[in-house]
C-alpha positions as a printed NumPy array, in Angstrom:
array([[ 83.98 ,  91.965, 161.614],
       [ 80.414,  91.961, 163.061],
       [ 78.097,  94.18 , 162.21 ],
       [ 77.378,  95.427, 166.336],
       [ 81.913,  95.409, 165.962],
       [ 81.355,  97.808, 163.229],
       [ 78.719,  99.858, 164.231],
       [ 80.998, 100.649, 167.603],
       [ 84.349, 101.81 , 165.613],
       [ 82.432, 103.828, 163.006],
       [ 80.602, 105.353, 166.232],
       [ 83.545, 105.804, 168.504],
       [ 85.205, 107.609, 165.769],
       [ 82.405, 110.002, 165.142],
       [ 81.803, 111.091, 168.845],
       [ 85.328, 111.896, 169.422],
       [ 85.545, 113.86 , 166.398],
       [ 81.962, 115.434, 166.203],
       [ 81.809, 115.867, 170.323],
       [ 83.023, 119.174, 171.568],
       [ 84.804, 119.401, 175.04 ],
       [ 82.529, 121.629, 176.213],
       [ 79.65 , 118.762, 175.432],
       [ 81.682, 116.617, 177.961],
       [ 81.1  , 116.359, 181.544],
       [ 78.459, 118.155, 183.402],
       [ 76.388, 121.024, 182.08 ],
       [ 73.537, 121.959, 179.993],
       [ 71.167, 120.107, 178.298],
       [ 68.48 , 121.061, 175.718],
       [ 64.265, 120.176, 176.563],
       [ 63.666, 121.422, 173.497],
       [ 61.945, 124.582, 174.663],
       [ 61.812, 127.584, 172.298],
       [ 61.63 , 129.957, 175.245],
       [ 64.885, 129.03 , 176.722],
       [ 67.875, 130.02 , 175.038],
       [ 71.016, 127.515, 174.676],
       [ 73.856, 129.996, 176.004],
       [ 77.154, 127.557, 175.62 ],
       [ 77.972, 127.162, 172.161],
       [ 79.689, 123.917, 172.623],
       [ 76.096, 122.423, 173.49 ],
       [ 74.536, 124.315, 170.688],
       [ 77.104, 122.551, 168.122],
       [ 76.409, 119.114, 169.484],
       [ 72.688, 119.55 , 169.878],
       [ 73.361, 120.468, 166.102],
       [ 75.414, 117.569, 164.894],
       [ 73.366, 115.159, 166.364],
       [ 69.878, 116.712, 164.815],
       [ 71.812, 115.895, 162.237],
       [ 72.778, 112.67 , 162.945],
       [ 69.419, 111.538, 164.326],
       [ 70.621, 110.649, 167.418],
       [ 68.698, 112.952, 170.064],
       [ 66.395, 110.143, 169.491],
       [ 68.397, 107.258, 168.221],
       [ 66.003, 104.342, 168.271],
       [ 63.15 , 106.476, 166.567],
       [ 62.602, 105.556, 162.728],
       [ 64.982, 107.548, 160.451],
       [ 60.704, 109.176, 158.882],
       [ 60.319, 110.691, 162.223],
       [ 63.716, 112.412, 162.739],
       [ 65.242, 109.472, 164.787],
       [ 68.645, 107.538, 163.941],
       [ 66.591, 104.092, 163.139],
       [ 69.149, 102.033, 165.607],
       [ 68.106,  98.66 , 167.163],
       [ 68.6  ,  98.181, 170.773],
       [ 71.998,  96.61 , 170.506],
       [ 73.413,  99.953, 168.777],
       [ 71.814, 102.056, 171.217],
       [ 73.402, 100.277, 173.528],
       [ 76.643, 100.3  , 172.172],
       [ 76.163, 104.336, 171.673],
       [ 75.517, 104.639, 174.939],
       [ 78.335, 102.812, 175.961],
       [ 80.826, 104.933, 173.666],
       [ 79.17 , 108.526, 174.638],
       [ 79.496, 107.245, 178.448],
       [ 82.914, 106.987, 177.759],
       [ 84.016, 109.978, 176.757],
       [ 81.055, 111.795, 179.482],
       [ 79.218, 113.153, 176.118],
       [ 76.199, 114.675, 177.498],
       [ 72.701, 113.571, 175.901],
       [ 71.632, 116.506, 173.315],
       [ 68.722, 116.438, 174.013],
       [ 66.425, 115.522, 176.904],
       [ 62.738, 115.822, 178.145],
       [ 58.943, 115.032, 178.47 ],
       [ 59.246, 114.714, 174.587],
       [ 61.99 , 112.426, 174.194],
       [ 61.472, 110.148, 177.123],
       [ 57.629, 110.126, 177.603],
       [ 54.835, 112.061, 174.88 ],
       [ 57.191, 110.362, 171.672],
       [ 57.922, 106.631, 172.743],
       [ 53.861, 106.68 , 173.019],
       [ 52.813, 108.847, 169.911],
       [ 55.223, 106.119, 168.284],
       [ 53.467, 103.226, 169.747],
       [ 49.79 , 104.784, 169.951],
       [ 49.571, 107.491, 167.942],
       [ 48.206, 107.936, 164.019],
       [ 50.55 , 108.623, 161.655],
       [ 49.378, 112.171, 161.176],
       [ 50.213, 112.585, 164.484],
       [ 53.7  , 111.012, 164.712],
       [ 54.687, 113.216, 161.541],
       [ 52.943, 116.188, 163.403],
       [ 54.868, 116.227, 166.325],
       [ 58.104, 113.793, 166.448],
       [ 59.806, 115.183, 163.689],
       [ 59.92 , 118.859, 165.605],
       [ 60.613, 116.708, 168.492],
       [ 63.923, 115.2  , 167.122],
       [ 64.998, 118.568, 166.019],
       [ 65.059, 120.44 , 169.46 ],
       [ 62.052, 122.597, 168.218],
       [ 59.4  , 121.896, 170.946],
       [ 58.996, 121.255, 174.807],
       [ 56.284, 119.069, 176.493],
       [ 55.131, 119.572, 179.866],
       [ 52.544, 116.871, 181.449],
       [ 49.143, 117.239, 182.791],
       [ 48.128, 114.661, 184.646],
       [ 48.029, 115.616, 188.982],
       [ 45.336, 117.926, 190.036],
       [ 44.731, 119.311, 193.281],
       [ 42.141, 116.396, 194.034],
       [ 44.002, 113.794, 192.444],
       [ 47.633, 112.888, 192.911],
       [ 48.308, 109.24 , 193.599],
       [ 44.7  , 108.217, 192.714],
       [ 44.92 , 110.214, 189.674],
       [ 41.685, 108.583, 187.83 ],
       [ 39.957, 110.849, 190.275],
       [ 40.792, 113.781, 188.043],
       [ 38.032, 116.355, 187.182],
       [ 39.755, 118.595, 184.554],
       [ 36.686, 118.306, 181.58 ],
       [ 36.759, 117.519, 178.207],
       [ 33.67 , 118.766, 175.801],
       [ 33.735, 118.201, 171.726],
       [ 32.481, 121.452, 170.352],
       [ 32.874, 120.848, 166.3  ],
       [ 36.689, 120.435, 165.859],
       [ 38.034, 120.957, 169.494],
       [ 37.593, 119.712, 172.759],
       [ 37.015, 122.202, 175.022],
       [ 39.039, 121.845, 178.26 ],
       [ 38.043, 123.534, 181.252],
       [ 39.778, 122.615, 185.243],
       [ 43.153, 122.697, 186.482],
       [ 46.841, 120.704, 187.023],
       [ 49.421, 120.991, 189.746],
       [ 52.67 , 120.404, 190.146],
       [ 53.371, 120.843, 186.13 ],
       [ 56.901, 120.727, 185.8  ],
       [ 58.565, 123.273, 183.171],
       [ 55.021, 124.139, 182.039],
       [ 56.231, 127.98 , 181.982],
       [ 59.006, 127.144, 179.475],
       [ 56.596, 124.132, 177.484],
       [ 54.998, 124.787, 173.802],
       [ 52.722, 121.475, 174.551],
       [ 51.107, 120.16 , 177.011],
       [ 50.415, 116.309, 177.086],
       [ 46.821, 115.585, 179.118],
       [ 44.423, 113.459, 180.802],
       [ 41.078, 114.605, 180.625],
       [ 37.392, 113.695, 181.947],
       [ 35.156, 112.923, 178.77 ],
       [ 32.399, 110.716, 180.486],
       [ 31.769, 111.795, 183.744],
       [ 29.268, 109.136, 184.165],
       [ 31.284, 106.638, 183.373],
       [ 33.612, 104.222, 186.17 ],
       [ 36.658, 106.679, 186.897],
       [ 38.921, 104.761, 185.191],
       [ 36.932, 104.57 , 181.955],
       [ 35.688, 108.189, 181.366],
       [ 39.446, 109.371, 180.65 ],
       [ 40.855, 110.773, 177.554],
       [ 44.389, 111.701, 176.422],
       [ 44.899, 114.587, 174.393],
       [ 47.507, 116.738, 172.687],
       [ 47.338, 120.488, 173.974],
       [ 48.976, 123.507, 172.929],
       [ 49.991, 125.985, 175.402],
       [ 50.337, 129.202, 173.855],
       [ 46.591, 129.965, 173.523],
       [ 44.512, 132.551, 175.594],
       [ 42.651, 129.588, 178.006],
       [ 45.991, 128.066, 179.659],
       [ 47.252, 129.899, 182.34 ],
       [ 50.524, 129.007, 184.182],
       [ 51.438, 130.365, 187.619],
       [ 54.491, 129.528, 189.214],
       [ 54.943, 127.477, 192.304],
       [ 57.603, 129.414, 194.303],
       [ 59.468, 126.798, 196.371],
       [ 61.491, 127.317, 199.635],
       [ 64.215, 127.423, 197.661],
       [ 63.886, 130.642, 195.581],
       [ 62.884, 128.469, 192.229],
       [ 59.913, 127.526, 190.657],
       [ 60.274, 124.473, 188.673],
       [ 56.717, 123.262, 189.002],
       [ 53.581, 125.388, 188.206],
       [ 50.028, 125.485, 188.518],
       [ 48.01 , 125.403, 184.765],
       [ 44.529, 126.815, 184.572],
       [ 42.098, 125.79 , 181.426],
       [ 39.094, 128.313, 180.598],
       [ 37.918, 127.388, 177.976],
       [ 40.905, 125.802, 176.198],
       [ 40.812, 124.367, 172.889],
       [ 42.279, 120.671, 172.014],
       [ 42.21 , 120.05 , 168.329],
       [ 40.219, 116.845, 167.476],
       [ 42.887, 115.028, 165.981],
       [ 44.772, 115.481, 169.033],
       [ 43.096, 112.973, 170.418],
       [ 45.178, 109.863, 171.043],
       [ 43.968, 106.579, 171.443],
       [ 40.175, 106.128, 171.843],
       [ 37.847, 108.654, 174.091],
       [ 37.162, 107.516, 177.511],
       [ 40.208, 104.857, 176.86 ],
       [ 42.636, 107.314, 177.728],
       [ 43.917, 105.672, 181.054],
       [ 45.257, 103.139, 179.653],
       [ 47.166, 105.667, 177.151],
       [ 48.727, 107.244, 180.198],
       [ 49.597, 104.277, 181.948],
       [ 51.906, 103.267, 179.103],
       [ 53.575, 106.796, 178.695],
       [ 54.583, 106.529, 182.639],
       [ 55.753, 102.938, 181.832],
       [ 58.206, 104.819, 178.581],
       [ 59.254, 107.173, 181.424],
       [ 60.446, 104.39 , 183.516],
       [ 62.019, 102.532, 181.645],
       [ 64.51 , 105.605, 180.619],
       [ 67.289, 104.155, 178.527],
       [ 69.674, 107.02 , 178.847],
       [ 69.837, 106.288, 182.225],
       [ 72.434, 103.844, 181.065],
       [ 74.298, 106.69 , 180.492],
       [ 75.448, 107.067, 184.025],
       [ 77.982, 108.988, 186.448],
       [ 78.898, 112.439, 185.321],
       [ 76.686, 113.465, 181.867],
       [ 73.841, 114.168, 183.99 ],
       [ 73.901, 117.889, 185.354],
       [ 74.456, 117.683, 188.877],
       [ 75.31 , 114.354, 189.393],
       [ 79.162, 113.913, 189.725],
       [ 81.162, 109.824, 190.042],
       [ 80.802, 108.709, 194.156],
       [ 84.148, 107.887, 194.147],
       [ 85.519, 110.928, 192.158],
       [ 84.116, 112.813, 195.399],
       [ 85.721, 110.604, 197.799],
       [ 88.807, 110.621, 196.599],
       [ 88.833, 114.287, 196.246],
       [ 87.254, 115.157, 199.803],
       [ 88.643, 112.4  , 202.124],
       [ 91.45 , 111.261, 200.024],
       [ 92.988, 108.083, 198.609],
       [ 95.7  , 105.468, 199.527],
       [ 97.254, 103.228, 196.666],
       [ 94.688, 104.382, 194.472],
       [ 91.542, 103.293, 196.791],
       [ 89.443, 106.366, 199.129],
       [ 91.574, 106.289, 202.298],
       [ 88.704, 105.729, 204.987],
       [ 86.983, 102.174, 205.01 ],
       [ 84.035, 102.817, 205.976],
       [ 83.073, 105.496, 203.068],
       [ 84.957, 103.3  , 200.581],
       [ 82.464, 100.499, 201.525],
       [ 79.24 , 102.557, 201.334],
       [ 80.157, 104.166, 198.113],
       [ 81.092, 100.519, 196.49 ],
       [ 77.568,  99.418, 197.661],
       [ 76.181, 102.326, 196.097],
       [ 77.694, 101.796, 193.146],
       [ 76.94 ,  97.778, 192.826],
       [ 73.884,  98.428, 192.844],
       [ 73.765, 101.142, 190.253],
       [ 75.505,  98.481, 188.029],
       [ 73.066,  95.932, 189.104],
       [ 70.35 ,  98.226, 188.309],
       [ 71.755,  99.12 , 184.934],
       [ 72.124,  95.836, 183.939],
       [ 68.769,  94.276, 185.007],
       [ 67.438,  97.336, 183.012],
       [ 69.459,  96.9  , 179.833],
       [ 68.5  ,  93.137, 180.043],
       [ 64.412,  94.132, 180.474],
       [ 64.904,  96.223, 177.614],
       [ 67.106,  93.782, 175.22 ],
       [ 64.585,  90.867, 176.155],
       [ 61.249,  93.051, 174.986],
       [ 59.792,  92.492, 171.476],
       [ 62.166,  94.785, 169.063],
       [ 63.521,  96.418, 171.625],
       [ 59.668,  97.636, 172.857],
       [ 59.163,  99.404, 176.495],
       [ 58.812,  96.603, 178.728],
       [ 55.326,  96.472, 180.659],
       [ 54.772,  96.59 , 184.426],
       [ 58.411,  95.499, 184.485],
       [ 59.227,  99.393, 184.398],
       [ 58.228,  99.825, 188.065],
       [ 60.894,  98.398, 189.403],
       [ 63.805, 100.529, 187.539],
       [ 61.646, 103.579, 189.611],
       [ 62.002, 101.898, 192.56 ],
       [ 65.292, 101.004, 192.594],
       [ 66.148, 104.382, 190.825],
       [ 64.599, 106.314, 193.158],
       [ 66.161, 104.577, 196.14 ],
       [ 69.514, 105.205, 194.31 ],
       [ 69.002, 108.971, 194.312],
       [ 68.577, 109.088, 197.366],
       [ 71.591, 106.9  , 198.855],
       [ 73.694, 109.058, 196.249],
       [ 72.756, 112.321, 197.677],
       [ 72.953, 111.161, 201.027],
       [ 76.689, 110.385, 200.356],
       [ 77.935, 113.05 , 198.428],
       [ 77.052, 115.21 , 200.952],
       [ 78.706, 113.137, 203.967],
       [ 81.664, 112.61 , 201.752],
       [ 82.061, 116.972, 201.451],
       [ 81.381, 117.555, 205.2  ],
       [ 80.795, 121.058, 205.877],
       [ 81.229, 121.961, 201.687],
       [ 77.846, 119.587, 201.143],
       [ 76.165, 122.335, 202.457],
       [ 76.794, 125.558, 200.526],
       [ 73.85 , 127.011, 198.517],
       [ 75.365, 130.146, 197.273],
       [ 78.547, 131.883, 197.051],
       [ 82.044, 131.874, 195.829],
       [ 83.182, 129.334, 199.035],
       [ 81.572, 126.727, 196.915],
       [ 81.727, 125.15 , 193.57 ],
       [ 78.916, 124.763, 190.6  ],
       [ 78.931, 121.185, 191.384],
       [ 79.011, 121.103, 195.283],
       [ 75.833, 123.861, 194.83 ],
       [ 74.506, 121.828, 192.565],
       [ 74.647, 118.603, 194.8  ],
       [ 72.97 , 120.103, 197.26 ],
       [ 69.739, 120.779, 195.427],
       [ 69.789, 117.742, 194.045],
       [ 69.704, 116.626, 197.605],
       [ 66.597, 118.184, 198.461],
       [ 64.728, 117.536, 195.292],
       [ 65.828, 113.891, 195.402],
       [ 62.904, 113.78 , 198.402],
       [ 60.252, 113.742, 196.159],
       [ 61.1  , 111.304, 193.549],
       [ 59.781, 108.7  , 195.39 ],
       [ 56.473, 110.301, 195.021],
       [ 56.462, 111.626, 191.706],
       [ 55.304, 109.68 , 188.388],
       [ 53.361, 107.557, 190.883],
       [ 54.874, 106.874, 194.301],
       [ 56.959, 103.793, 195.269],
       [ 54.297, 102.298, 197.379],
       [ 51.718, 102.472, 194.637],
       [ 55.272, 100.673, 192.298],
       [ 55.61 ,  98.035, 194.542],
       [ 52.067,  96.987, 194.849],
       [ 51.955,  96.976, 190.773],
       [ 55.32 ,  95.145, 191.128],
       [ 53.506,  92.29 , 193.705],
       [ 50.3  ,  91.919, 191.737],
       [ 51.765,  92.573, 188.001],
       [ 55.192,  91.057, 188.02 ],
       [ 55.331,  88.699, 190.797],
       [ 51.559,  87.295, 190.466],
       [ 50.805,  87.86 , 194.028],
       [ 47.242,  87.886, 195.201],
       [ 45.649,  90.981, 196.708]])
C-alpha cells in the first residue's frame, strides 16, 4: 500500500471517529480570538482534537504547532474532511495570511513567538494595510513608523480593518522613510492591540453590523523585534502575505463547510424541484452546472498551482488569478441562490425564514465587495497580463 493510500485510511478513520456531528455542515468557526467565546460545544471539541492533532494548520512544521503534512496529504485531508462536510477548526488572518509569511519571512524567534499560539486557537490577527488615502494604491500610505530605543512608535490611521474589535494583533504596513520612493520607505511590523495608543471604532454598515472598523495609532508602540523583513523593504513583505491569502488552500474544501454557503444544486432541488434525480427546470439546471464547472475548474487549476510550487510553497503572481476567478464565483453563486429561492432569497430577519436562507442573503450583499478587497480585480488582472502572461505595458 502507498504511503499517500495509507495516509487516506488512517485519516478517514480518524475524522469519522474524532469529528462530531455538530462539526459537520454549516456553522461556526473559530479566528482564534480570545474575546469571542465558542458557544457550540461540538465546535469546541473539534477545535480541541485537532489542536491536538496539528491540523488547524496541517502543512505547518510539527515545532510550530502544525501537523508537518506535504501537499499531497493536505490534499488528501481535504478531500476526506470535504466528505463528510467537517468544518475547518480553525480559520483567519492568522492561519491563511500573518503565519504562511512569518513561516517564510520571519526569524525564528518570531515564528516560535507567534505560530505556536496561532495553531492553538489562542490569538486573532486583524490587518492594517488601507488607509483613508490609500486603498488600491496602498504604497501611498502615511501611517508613521519612528524607532525610539526598543519600539517603533506608530502614529496615523487604517480603515476598513476587518474584526479589528475582536483581534489581539494587528499585522501592519508602516511609513519608515518618508523620503524615500513610496514603494521603498515601507515597513512591516507585528502590533499588539491591547495597548492604550490603538483605538478601534466601529464602522456601522447599512446592515445593522459592523464587521470592519476604523484603528487609530497615538503613539503606539511596535516592539523592535517585531519587525519583519528589512525596514523600508516592507512592501515586498506585504505583497507576499496577499499572495498566501490568495492562494487559500482550504478553499478546496468547498460546498457546504463554509458558513453561509450551502451546495447550488442542494438549493435547486429543494426550491424548484427535481425530476429523475436532476432540478426539474432547464434553464436553472444549466446555470447552476456552469457554476459549478467552473468551481471544479477553479479548484483544480488551484490544487495543480499549488502541487507544481517548490515543496508545496505559495505560488507567486500565479495567486491572482484564483481571486479573480474566486471572486467572480461568489458572485454568480449568490446571484443564483437567490433566483433559485424566489421570494425566500430575500428574508433578512424573522421566523418566515431559515439560518441559511438569512444567511445567503448577506452573503449576497457582502459578496459586492470582494472584488475590491485584498486588491481589486482590475489591479489582479493587470498583475496577471504583465506577471503571468509577459505582456507589455
Amino acid at each position: 500500500m502507498s504511503d499517500l493510500k495509507n495516509f487516506r485510511e488512517t485519516t478517514r478513520a480518524w475524522l469519522e471517529e474524532h469529528c462530531p456531528p455538530g462539526a459537520r455542515g454549516l456553522g461556526e468557526v473559530s479566528n482564534g480570538s480570545t474575546k469571542i467565546v465558542i458557544e457550540d460545544a461540538d465546535t469546541r471539541l473539534w477545535l480541541e482534537r485537532m489542536v491536538e492533532k496539528g491540523w488547524t494548520v496541517p502543512s505547518w512544521p510539527t515545532a510550530y504547532g502544525g501537523g508537518g503534512l506535504s501537499t499531497g496529504e493536505y490534499v488528501i485531508l481535504l478531500e476526506e474532511m470535504k466528505r463528510i462536510s467537517a468544518r475547518p477548526a480553525l480559520s483567519g488572518f492568522g492561519t491563511s495570511m500573518i503565519g504562511p509569511t512569518l513561516l517564510e519571512l520571519g526569524t525564528e524567534e518570531q515564528k516560535l513567538r507567534h505560530l505556536p499560539r496561532i495553531a492553538r486557537a489562542e490569538v486573532e490577527w486583524c490587518q492594517g494595510y488601507s488607509e483613508p488615502g490609500a486603498g488600491s494604491d496602498l504604497a501611498s500610505l502615511q501611517t508613521r513608523a519612528l524607532l525610539d530605543g526598543d519600539n517603533y512608535v506608530i502614529n496615523g490611521s487604517k480603515i476598513w480593518t476587518s474584526g479589528a474589535h475582536n483581534a489581539d494583533w494587528m499585522f501592519i504596513l508602516v511609513r519608515t522613510n518618508p523620503d524615500a520612493p513610496k514603494h521603498e520607505g515601507i515597513s512591516f511590523m507585528l502590533l499588539p492591540m491591547d495597548q492604550p495608543g490603538v483605538e478601534v471604532r466601529p464602522i456601522k454598515l447599512i446592515s445593522g453590523n459592523s464587521p470592519f472598523n476604523e484603528t487609530f495609532f497615538d503613539d503606539a508602540l511596535a516592539a523592535r523585534e517585531d519587525l519583519v523583513g528589512e525596514l523600508n523593504r516592507g512592501w515586498t513583505v506585504g505583497k507576499r502575505l496577499l499572495q498566501h491569502e490568495r492562494s487559500g488552500m482550504e478553499s478546496l474544501l468547498q460546498g457546504g463547510t463554509s458558513k453561509g454557503k450551502s451546495n447550488l444544486s442542494s438549493i435547486a432541488k429543494d426550491y424548484i424541484g427535481e425530476a429523475d434525480g436532476k432540478i426539474a427546470d432547464s434553464a436553472m439546471r444549466d446555470q447552476v452546472l456552469r457554476y459549478e464547472m467552473a468551481q471544479r475548474s477553479l479548484n483544480l487549476t488551484k490544487r495543480r498551482v499549488i502541487q507544481e510550487s517548490a515543496d508545496g510553497a505559495t505560488p507567486g503572481p500565479a495567486t491572482s488569478i484564483f481571486k479573480v476567478m474566486s471572486t467572480d464565483l461568489q458572485k454568480i453563486y449568490s446571484d443564483l441562490a437567490t433566483s433559485l429561492r424566489g421570494s425566500q432569497g430575500f428574508g433578512w430577519e424573522g421566523d418566515a425564514f431559515t439560518d441559511t436562507e438569512r444567511e445567503d442573503l448577506r452573503v449576497l450583499l457582502s459578496s459586492r465587495a470582494a472584488s475590491i478587497y485584498s486588491g481589486s480585480n482590475e489591479i489582479q488582472r493587470n498583475i496577471i497580463a504583465k506577471r503571468v502572461l509577459g505582456l507589455p505595458d
